[in-house]
C-alpha positions as CSV (number, residue, x, y, z in Angstrom):
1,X,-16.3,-40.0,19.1
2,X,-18.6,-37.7,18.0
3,X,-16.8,-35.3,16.8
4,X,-15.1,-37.5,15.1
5,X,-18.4,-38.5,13.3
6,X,-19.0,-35.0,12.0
7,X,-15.9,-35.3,10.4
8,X,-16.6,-38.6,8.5
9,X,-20.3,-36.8,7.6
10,X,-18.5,-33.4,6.5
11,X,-16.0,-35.8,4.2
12,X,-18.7,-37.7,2.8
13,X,-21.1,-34.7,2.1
14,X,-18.0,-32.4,0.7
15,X,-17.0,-35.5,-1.5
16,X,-20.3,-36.6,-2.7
17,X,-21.4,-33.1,-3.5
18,X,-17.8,-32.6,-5.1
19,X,-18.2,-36.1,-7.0
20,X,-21.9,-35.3,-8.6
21,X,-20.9,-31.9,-9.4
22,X,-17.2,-32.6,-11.3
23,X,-19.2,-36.3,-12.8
24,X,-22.4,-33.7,-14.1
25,X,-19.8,-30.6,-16.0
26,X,-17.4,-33.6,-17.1
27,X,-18.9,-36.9,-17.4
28,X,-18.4,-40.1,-16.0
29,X,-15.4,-41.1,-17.2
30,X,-13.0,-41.1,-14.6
31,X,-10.9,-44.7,-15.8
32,X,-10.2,-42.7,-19.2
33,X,-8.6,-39.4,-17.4
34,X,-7.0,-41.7,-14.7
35,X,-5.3,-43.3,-16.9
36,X,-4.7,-40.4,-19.3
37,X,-2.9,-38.7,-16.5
38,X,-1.1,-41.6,-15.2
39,X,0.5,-41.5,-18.5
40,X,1.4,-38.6,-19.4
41,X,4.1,-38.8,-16.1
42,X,3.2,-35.5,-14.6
43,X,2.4,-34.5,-10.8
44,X,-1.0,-35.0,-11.2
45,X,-0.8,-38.7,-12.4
46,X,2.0,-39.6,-9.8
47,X,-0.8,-38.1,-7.1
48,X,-3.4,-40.0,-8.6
49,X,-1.5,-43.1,-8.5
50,X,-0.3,-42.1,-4.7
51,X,-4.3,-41.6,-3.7
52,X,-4.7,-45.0,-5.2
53,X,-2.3,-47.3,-3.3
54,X,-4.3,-45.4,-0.1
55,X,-7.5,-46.8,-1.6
56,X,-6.0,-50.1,-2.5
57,X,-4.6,-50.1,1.6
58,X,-8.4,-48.9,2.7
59,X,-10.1,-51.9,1.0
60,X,-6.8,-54.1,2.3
61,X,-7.7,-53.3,5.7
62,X,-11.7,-53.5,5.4
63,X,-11.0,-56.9,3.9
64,X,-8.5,-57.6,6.9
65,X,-10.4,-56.4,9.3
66,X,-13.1,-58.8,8.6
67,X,-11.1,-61.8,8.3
68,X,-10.9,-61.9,4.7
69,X,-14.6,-63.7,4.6
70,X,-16.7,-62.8,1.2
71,X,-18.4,-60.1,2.7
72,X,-15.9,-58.2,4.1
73,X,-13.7,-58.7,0.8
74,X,-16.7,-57.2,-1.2
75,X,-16.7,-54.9,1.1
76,X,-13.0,-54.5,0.9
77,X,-13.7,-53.7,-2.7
78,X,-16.0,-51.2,-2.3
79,X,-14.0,-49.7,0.0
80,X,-11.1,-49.2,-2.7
81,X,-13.5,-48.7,-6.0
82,X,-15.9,-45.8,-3.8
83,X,-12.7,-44.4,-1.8
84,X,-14.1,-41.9,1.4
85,X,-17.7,-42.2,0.0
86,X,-17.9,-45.7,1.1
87,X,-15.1,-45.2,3.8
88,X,-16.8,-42.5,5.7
89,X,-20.1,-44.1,6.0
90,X,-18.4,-47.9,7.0
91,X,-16.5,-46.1,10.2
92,X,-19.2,-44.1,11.0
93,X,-21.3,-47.5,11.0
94,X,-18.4,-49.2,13.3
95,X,-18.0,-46.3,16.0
96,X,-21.9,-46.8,16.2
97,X,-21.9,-50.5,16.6
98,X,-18.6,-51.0,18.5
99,X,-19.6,-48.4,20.9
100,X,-16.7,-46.9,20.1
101,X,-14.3,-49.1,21.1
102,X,-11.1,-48.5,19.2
103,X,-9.3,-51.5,19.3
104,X,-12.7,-53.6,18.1
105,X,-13.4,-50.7,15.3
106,X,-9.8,-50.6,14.1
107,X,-8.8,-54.5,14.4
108,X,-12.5,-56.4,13.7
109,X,-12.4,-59.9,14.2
110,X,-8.8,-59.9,15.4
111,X,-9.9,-57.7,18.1
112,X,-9.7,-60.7,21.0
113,X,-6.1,-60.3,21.0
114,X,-5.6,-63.6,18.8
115,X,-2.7,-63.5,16.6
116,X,-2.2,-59.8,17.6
117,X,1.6,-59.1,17.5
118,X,2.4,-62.6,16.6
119,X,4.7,-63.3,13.6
């Protein structure tokens, strides 16, 4: 698990770094290109709209995972507006307070085995 910690740390410190740096030469307006590039119908916008149905799923499964109560739906959106920045730092939170227990970090409040597998 704790290599698996420095991962989530060397994500979030590649991507913030990468973030500030791209947001300081460039500006801040990332909606404007996004949607610039989604437009024009070119590789880059279908990636862009690829990495966004993984950030939509991340913030589905934060909000999931927390049984869909306020808090874990803002967190939910956090998770799919700040995208590994938030991410990163939210797992590495849950490896540290579920002790690293997989099936509690990856399932949350479903984690007793209630509803699990049922249709």
């Amino acid at each position: 698990m704790t290599s698996f910690r420095i991962v989530l740390g060397v994500l979030f410190a590649v991507n913030a770094a990468y973030t500030v740096s791209v947001g300081a030469n460039h500006g801040w307006n990332l909606i404007d290109v996004f949607l610039s590039e989604v437009a024009q119908m070119r590789w880059q916008g279908q990636f862009l709209v690829d990495f966004s149905s993984y950030l939509l799923l991340s913030g589905l499964w934060v909000a999931w995972r927390g049984g869909f109560s306020a808090g874990a739906i803002m967190l939910g959106v956090a998770a799919a507006c700040l995208g590994i920045l938030f991410t990163s730092l939210y797992v590495i939170y849950l490896t540290l307070r579920t002790h690293g227990d997989s099936r509690q970090l990856l399932l949350g409040v479903h984690a007793d085995g209630a509803g699990v597998g049922r249709h």
